[in-house]
CHARMM-style PDB file with segment names, atoms N, HN, CA, C and O in Angstrom:
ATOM      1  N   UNK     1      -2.292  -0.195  -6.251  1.00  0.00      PROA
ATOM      2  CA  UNK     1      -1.225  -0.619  -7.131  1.00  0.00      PROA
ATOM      3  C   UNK     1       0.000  -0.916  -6.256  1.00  0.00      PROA
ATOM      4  O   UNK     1       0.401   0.017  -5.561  1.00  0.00      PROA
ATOM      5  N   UNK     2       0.737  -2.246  -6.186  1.00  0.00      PROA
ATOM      6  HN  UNK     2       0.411  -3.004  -6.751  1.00  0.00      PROA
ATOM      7  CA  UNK     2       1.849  -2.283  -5.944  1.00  0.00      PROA
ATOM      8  C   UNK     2       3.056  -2.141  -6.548  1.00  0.00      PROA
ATOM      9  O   UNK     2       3.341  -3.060  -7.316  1.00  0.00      PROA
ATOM     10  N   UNK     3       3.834  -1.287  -6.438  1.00  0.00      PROA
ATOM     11  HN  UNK     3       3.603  -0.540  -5.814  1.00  0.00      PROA
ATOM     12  CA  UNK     3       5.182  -1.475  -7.347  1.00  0.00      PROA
ATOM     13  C   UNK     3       5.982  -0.523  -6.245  1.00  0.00      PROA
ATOM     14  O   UNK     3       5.618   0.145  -5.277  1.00  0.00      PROA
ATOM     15  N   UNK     4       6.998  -0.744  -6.754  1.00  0.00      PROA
ATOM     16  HN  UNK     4       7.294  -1.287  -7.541  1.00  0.00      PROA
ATOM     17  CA  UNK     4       8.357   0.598  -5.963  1.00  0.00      PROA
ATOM     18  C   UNK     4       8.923   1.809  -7.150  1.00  0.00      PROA
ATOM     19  O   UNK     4       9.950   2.488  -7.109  1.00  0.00      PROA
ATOM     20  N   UNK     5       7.804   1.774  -8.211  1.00  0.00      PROA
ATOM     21  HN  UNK     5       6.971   1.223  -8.244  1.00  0.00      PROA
ATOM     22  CA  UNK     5       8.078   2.885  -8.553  1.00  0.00      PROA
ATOM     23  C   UNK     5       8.745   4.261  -8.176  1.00  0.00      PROA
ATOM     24  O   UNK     5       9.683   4.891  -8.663  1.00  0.00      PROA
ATOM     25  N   UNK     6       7.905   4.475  -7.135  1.00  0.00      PROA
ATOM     26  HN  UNK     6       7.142   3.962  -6.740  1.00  0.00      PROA
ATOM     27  CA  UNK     6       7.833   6.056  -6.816  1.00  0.00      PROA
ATOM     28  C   UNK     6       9.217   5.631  -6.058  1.00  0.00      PROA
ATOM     29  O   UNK     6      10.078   6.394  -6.495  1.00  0.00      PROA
ATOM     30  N   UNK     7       9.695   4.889  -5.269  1.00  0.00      PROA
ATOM     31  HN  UNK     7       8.995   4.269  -4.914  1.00  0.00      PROA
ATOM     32  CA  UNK     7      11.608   4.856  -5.254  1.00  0.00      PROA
ATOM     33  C   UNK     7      12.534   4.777  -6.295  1.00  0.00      PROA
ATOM     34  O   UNK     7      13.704   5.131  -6.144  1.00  0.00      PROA
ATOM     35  N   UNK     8      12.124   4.371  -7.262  1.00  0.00      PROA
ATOM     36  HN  UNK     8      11.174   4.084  -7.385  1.00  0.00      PROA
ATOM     37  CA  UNK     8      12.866   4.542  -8.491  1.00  0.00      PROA
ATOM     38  C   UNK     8      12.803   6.144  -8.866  1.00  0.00      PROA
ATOM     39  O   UNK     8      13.887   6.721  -8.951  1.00  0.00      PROA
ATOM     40  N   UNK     9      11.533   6.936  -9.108  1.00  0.00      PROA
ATOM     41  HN  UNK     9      10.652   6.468  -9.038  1.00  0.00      PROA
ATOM     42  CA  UNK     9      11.527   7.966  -9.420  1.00  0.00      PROA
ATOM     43  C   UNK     9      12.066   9.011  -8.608  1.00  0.00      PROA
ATOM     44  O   UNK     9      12.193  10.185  -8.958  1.00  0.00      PROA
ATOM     45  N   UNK    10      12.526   8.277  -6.964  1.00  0.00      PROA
ATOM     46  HN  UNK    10      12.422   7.324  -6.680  1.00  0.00      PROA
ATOM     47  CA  UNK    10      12.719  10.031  -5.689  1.00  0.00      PROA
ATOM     48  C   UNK    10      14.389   9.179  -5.885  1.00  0.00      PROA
ATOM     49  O   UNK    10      15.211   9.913  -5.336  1.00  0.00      PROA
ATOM     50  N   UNK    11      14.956   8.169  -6.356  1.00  0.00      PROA
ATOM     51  HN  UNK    11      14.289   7.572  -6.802  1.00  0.00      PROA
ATOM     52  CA  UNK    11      16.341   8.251  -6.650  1.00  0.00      PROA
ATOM     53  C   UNK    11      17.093   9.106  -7.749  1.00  0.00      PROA
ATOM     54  O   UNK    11      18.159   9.723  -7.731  1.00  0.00      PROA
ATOM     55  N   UNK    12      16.188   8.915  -8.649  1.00  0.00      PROA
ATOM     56  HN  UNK    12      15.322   8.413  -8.664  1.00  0.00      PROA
ATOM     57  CA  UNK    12      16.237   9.640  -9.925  1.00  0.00      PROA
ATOM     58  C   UNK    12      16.322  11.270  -9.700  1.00  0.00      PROA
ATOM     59  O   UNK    12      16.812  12.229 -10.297  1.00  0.00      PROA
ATOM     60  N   UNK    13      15.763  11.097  -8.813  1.00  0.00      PROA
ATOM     61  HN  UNK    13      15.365  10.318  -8.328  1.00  0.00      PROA
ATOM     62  CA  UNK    13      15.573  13.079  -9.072  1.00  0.00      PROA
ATOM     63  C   UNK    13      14.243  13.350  -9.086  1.00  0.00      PROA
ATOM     64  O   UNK    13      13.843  14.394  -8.571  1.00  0.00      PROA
ATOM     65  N   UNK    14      13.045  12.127  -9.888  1.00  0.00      PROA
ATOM     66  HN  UNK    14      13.370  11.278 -10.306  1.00  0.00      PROA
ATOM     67  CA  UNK    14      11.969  13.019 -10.580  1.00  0.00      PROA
ATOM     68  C   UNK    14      10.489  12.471 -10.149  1.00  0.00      PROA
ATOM     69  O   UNK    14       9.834  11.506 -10.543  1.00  0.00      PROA
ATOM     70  N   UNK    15      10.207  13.595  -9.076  1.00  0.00      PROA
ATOM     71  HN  UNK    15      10.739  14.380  -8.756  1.00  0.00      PROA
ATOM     72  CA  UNK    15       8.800  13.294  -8.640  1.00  0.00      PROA
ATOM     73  C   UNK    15       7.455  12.750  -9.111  1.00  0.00      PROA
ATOM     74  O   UNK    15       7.340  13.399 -10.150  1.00  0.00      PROA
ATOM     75  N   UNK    16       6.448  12.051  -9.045  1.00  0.00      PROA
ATOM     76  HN  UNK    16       6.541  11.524  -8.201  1.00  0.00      PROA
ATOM     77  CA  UNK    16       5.464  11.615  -9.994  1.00  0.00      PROA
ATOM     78  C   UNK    16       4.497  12.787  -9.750  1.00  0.00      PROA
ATOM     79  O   UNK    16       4.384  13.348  -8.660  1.00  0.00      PROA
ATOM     80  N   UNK    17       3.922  13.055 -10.683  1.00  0.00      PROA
ATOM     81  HN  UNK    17       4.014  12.600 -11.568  1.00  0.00      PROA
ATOM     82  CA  UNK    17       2.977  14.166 -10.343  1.00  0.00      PROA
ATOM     83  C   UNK    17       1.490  14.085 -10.053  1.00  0.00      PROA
ATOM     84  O   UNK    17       0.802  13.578 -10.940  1.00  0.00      PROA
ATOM     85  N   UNK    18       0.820  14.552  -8.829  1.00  0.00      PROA
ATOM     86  HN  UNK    18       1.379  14.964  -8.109  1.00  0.00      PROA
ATOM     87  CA  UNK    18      -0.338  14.057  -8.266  1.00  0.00      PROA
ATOM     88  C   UNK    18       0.138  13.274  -6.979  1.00  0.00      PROA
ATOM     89  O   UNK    18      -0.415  13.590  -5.926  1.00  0.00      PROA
ATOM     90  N   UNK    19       1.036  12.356  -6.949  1.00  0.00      PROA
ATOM     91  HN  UNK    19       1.486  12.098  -7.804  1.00  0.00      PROA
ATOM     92  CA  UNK    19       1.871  11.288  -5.364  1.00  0.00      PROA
ATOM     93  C   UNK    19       2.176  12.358  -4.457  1.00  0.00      PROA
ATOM     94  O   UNK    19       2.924  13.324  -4.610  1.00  0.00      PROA
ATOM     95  N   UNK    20       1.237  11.902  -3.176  1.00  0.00      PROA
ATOM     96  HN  UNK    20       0.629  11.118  -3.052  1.00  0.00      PROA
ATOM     97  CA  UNK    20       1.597  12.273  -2.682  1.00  0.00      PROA
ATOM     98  C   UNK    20       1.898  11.902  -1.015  1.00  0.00      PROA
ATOM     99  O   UNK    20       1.690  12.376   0.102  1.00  0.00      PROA
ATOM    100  N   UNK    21       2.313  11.130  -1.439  1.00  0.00      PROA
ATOM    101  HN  UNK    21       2.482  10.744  -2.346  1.00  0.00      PROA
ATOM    102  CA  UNK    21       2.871   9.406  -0.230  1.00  0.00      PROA
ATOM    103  C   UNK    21       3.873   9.866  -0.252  1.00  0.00      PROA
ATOM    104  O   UNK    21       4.134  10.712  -1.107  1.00  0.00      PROA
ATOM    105  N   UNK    22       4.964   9.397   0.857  1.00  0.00      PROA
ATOM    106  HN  UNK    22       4.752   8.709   1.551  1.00  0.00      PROA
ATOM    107  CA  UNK    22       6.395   9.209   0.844  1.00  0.00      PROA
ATOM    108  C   UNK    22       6.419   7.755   0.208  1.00  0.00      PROA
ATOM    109  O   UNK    22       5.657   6.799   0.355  1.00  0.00      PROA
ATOM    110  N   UNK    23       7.860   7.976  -0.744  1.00  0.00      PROA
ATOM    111  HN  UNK    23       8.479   8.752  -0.863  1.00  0.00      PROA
ATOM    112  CA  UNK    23       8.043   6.601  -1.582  1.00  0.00      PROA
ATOM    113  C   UNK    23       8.126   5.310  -0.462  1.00  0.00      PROA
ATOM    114  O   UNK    23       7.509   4.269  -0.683  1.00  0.00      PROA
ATOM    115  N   UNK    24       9.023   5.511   0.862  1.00  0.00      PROA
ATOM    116  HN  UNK    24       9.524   6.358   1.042  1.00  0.00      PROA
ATOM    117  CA  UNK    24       9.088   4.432   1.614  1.00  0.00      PROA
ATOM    118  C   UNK    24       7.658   4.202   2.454  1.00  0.00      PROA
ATOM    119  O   UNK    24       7.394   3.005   2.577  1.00  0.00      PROA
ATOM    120  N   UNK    25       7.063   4.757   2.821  1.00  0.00      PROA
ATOM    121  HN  UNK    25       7.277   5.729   2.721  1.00  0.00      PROA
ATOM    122  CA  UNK    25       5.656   5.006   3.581  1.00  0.00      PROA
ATOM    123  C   UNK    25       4.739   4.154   2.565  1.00  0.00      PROA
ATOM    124  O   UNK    25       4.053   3.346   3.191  1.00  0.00      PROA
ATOM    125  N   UNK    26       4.486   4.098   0.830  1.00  0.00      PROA
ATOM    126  HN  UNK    26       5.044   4.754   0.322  1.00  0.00      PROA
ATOM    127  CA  UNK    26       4.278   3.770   0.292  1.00  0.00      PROA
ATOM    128  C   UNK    26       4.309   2.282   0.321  1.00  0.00      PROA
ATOM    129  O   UNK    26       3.274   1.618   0.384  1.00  0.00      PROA
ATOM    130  N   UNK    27       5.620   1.710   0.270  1.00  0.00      PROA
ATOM    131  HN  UNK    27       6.461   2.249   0.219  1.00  0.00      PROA
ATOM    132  CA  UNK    27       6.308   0.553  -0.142  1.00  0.00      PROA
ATOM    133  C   UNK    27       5.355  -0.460   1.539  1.00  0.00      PROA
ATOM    134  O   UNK    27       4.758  -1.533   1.633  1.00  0.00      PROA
ATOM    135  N   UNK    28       5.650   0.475   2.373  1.00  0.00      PROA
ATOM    136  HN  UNK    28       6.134   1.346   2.297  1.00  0.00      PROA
ATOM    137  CA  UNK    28       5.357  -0.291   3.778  1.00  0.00      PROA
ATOM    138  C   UNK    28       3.316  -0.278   3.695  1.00  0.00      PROA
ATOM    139  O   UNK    28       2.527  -1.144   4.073  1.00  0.00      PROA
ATOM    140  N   UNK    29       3.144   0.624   3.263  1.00  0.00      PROA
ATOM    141  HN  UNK    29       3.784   1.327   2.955  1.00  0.00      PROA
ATOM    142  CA  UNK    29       1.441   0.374   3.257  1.00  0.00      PROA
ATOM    143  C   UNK    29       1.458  -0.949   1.946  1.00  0.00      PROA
ATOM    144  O   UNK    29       1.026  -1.984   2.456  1.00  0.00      PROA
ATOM    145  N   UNK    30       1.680  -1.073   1.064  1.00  0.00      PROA
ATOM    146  HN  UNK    30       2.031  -0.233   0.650  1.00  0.00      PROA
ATOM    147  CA  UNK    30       1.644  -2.049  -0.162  1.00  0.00      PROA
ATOM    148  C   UNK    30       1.751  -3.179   0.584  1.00  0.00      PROA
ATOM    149  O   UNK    30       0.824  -3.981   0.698  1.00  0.00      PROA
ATOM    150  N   UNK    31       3.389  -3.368   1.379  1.00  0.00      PROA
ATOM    151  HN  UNK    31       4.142  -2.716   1.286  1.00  0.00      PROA
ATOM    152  CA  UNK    31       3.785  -4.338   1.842  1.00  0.00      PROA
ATOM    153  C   UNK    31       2.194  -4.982   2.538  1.00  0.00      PROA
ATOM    154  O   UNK    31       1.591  -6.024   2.282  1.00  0.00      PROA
ATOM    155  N   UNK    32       1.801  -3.581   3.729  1.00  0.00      PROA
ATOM    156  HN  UNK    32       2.291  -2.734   3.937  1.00  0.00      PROA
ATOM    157  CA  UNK    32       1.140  -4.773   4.555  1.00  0.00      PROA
ATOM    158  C   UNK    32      -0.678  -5.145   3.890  1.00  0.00      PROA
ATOM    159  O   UNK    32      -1.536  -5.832   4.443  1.00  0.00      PROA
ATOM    160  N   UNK    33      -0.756  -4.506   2.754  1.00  0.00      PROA
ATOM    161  HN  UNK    33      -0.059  -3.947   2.304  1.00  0.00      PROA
ATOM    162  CA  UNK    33      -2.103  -4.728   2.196  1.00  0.00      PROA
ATOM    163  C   UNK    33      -2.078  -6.023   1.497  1.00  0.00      PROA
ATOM    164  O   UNK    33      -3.135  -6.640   1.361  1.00  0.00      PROA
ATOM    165  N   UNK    34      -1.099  -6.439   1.093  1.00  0.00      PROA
ATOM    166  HN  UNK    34      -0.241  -5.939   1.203  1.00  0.00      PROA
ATOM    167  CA  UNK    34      -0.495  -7.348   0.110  1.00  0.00      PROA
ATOM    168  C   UNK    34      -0.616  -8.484   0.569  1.00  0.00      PROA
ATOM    169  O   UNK    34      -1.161  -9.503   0.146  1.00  0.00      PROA
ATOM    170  N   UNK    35       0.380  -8.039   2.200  1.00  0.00      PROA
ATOM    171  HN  UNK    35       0.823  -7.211   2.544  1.00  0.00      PROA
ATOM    172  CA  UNK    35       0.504  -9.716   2.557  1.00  0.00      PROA
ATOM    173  C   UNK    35      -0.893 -10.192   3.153  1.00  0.00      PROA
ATOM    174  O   UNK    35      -1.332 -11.329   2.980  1.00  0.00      PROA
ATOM    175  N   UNK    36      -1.749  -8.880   4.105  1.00  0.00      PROA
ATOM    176  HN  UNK    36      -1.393  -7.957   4.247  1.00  0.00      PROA
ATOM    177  CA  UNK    36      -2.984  -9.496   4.346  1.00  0.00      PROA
ATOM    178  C   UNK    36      -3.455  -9.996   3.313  1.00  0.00      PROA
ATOM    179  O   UNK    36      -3.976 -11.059   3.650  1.00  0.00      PROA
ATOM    180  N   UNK    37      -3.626  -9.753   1.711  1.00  0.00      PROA
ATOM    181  HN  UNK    37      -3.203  -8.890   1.438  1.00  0.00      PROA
ATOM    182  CA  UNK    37      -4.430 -10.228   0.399  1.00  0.00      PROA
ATOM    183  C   UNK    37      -3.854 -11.245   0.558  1.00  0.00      PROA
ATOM    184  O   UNK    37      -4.708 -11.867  -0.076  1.00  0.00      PROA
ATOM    185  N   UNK    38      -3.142 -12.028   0.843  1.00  0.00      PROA
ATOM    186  HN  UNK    38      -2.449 -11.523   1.358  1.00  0.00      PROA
ATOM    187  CA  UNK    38      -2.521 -13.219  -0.015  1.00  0.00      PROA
ATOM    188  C   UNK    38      -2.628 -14.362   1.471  1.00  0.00      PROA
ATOM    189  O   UNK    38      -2.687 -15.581   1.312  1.00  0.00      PROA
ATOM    190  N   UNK    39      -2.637 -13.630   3.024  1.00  0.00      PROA
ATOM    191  HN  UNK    39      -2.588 -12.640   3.154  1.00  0.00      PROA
ATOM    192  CA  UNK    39      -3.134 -14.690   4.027  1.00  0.00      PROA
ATOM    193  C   UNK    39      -4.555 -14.659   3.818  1.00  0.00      PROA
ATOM    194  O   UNK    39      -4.995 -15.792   3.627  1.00  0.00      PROA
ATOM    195  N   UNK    40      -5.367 -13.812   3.791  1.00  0.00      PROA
ATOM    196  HN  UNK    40      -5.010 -12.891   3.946  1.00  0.00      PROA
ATOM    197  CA  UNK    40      -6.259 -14.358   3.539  1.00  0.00      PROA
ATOM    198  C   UNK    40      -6.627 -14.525   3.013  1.00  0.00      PROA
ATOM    199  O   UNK    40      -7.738 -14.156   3.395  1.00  0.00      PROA
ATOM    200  N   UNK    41      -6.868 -15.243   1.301  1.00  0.00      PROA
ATOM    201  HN  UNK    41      -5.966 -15.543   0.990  1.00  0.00      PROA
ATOM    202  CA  UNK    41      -6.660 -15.693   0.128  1.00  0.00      PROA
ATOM    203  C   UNK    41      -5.750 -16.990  -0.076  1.00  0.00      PROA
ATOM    204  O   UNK    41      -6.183 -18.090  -0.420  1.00  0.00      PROA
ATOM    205  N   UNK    42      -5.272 -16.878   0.021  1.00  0.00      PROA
ATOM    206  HN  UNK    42      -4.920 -15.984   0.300  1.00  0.00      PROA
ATOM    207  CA  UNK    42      -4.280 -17.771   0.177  1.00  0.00      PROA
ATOM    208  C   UNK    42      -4.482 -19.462   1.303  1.00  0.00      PROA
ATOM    209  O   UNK    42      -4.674 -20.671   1.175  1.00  0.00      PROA
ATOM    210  N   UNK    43      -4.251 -18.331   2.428  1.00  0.00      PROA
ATOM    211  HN  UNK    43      -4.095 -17.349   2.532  1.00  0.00      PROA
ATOM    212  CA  UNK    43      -3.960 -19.091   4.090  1.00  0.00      PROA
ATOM    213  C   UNK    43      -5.413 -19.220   4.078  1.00  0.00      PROA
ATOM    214  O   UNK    43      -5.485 -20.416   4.359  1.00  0.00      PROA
ATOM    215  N   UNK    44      -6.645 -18.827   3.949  1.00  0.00      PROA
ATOM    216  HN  UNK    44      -6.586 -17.855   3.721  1.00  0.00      PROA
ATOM    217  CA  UNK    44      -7.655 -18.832   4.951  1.00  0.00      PROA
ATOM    218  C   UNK    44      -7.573 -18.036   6.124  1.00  0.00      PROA
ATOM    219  O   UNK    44      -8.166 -18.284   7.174  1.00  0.00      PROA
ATOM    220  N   UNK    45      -6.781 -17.024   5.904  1.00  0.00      PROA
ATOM    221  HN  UNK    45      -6.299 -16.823   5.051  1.00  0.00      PROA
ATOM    222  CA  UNK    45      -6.698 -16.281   7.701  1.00  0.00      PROA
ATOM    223  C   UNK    45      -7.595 -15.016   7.132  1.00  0.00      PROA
ATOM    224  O   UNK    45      -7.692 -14.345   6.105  1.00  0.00      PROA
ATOM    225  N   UNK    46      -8.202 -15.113   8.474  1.00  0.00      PROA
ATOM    226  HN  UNK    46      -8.123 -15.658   9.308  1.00  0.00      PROA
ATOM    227  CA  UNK    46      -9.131 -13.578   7.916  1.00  0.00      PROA
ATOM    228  C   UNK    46      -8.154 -12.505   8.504  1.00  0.00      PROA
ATOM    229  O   UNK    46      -7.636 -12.524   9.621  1.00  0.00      PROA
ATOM    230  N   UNK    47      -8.008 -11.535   7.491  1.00  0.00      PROA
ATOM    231  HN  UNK    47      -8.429 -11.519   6.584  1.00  0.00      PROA
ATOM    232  CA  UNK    47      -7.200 -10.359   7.783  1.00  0.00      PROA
ATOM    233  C   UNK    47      -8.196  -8.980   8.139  1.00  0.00      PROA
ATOM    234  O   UNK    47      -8.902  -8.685   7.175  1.00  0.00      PROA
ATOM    235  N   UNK    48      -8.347  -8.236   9.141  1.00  0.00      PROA
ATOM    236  HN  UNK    48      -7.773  -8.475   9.924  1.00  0.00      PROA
ATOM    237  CA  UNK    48      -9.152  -7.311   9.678  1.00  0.00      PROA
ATOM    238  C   UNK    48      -8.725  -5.915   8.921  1.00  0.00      PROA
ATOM    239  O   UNK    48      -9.306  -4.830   8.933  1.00  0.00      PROA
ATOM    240  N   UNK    49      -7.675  -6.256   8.348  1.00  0.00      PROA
ATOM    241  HN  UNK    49      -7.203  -7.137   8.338  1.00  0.00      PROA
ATOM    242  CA  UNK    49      -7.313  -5.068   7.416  1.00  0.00      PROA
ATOM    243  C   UNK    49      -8.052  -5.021   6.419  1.00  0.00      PROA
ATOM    244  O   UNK    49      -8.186  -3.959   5.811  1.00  0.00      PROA
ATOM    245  N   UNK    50      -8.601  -5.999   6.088  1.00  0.00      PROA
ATOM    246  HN  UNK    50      -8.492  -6.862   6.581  1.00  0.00      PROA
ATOM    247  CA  UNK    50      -8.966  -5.303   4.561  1.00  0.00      PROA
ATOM    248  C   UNK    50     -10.600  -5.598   4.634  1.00  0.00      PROA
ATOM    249  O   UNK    50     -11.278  -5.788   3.624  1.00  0.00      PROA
ATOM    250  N   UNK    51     -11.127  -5.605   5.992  1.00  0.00      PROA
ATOM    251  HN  UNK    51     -10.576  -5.450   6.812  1.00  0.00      PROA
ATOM    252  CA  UNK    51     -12.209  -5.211   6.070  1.00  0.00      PROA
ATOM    253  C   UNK    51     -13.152  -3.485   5.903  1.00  0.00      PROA
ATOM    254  O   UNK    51     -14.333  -3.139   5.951  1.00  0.00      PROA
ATOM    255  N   UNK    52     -11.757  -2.758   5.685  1.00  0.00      PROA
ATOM    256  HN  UNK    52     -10.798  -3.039   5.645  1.00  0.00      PROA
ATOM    257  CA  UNK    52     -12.358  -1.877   5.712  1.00  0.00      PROA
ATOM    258  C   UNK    52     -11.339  -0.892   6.165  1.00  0.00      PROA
ATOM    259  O   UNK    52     -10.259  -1.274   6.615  1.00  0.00      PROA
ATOM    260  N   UNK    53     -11.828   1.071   5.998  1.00  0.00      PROA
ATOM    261  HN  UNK    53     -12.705   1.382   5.631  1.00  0.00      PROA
ATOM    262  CA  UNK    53     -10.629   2.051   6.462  1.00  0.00      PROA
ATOM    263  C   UNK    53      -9.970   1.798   7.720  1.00  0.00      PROA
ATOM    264  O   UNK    53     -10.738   1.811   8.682  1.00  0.00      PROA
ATOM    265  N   UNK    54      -8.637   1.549   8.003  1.00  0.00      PROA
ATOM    266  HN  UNK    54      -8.012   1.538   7.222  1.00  0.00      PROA
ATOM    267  CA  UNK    54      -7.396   1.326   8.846  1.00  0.00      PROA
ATOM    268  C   UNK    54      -7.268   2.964   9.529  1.00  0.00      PROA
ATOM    269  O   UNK    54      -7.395   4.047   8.957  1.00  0.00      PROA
ATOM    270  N   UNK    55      -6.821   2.501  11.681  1.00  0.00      PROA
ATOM    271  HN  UNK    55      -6.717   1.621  12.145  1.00  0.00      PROA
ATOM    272  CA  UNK    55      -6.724   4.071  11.804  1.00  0.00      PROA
ATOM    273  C   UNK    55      -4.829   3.621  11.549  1.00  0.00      PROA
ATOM    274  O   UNK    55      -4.063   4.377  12.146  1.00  0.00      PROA
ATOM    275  N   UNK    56      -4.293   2.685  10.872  1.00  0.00      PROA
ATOM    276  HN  UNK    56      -4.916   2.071  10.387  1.00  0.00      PROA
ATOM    277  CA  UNK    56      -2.714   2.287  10.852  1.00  0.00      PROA
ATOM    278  C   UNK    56      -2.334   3.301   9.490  1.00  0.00      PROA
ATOM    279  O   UNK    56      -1.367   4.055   9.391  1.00  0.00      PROA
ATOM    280  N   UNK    57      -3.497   3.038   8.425  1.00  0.00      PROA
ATOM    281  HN  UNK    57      -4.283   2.425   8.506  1.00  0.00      PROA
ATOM    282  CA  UNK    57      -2.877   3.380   7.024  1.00  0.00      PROA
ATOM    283  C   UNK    57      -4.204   4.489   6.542  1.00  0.00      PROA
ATOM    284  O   UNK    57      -4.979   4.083   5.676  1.00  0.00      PROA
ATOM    285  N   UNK    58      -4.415   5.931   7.166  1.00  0.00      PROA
ATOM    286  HN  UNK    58      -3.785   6.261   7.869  1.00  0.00      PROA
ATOM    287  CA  UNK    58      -4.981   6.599   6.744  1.00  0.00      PROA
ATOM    288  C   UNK    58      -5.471   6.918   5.336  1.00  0.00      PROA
ATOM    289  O   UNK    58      -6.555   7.178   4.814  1.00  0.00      PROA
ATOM    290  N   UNK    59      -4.047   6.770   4.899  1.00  0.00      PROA
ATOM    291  HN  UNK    59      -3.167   6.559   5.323  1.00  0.00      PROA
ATOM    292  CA  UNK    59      -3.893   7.500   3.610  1.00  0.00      PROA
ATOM    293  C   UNK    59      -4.747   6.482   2.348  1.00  0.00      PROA
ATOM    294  O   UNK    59      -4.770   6.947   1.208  1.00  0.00      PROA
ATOM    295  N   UNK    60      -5.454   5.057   2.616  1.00  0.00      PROA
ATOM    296  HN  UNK    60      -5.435   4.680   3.542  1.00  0.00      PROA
ATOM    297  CA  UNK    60      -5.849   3.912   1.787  1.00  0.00      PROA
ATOM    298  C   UNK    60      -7.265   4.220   1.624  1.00  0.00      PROA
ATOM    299  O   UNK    60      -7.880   4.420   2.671  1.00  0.00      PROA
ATOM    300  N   UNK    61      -7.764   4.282   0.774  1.00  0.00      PROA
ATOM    301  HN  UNK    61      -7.264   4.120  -0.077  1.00  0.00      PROA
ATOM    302  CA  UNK    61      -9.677   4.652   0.465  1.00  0.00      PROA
ATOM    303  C   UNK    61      -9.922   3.314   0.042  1.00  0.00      PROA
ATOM    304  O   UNK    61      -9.229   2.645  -0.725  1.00  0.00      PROA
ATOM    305  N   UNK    62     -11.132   2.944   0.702  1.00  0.00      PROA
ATOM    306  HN  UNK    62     -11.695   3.488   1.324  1.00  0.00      PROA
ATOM    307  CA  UNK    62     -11.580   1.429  -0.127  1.00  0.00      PROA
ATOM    308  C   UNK    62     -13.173   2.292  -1.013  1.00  0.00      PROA
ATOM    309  O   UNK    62     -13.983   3.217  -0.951  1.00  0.00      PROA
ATOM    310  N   UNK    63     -12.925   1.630  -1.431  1.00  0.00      PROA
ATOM    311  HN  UNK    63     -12.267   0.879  -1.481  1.00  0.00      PROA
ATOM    312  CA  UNK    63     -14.566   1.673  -3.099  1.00  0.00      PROA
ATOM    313  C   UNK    63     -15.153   0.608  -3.050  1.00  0.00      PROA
ATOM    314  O   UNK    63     -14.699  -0.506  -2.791  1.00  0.00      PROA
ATOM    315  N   UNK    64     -16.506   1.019  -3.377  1.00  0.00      PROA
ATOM    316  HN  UNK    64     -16.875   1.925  -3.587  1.00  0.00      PROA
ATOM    317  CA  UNK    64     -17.403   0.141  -3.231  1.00  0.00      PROA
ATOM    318  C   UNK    64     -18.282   0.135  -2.176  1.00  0.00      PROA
ATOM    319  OT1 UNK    64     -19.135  -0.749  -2.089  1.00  0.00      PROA
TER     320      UNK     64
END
């Protein structure tokens, strides 16, 4: 899921329950899953990220 929720919620005061990302750590893994989806989709560039678990972004599980 992309959104900046969870910065809206750690400005607020009020933690999401179960998160357990840092809100900015968050925003920067989204960022770079995103833009690989959309070069390669998009561009035709094959992105090596989303071939599979990253040792960059531990915290990402792929399914399937």
């Amino acid at each position: 899921m992309f959104t900046d929720e969870l910065l809206l919620f750690q400005q607020a005061g009020m933690p999401l329950p179960g998160v357990e990302i840092d809100p900015s750590r968050g925003l920067r893994v989204g960022e770079a899953y995103l833009t690989a989806f959309l070069d390669q989709h998009l561009r035709g560039v094959h992105q090596p990220l989303l071939d599979g678990p990253s040792p960059r972004f531990p915290e990402v599980r792929f399914w399937g």
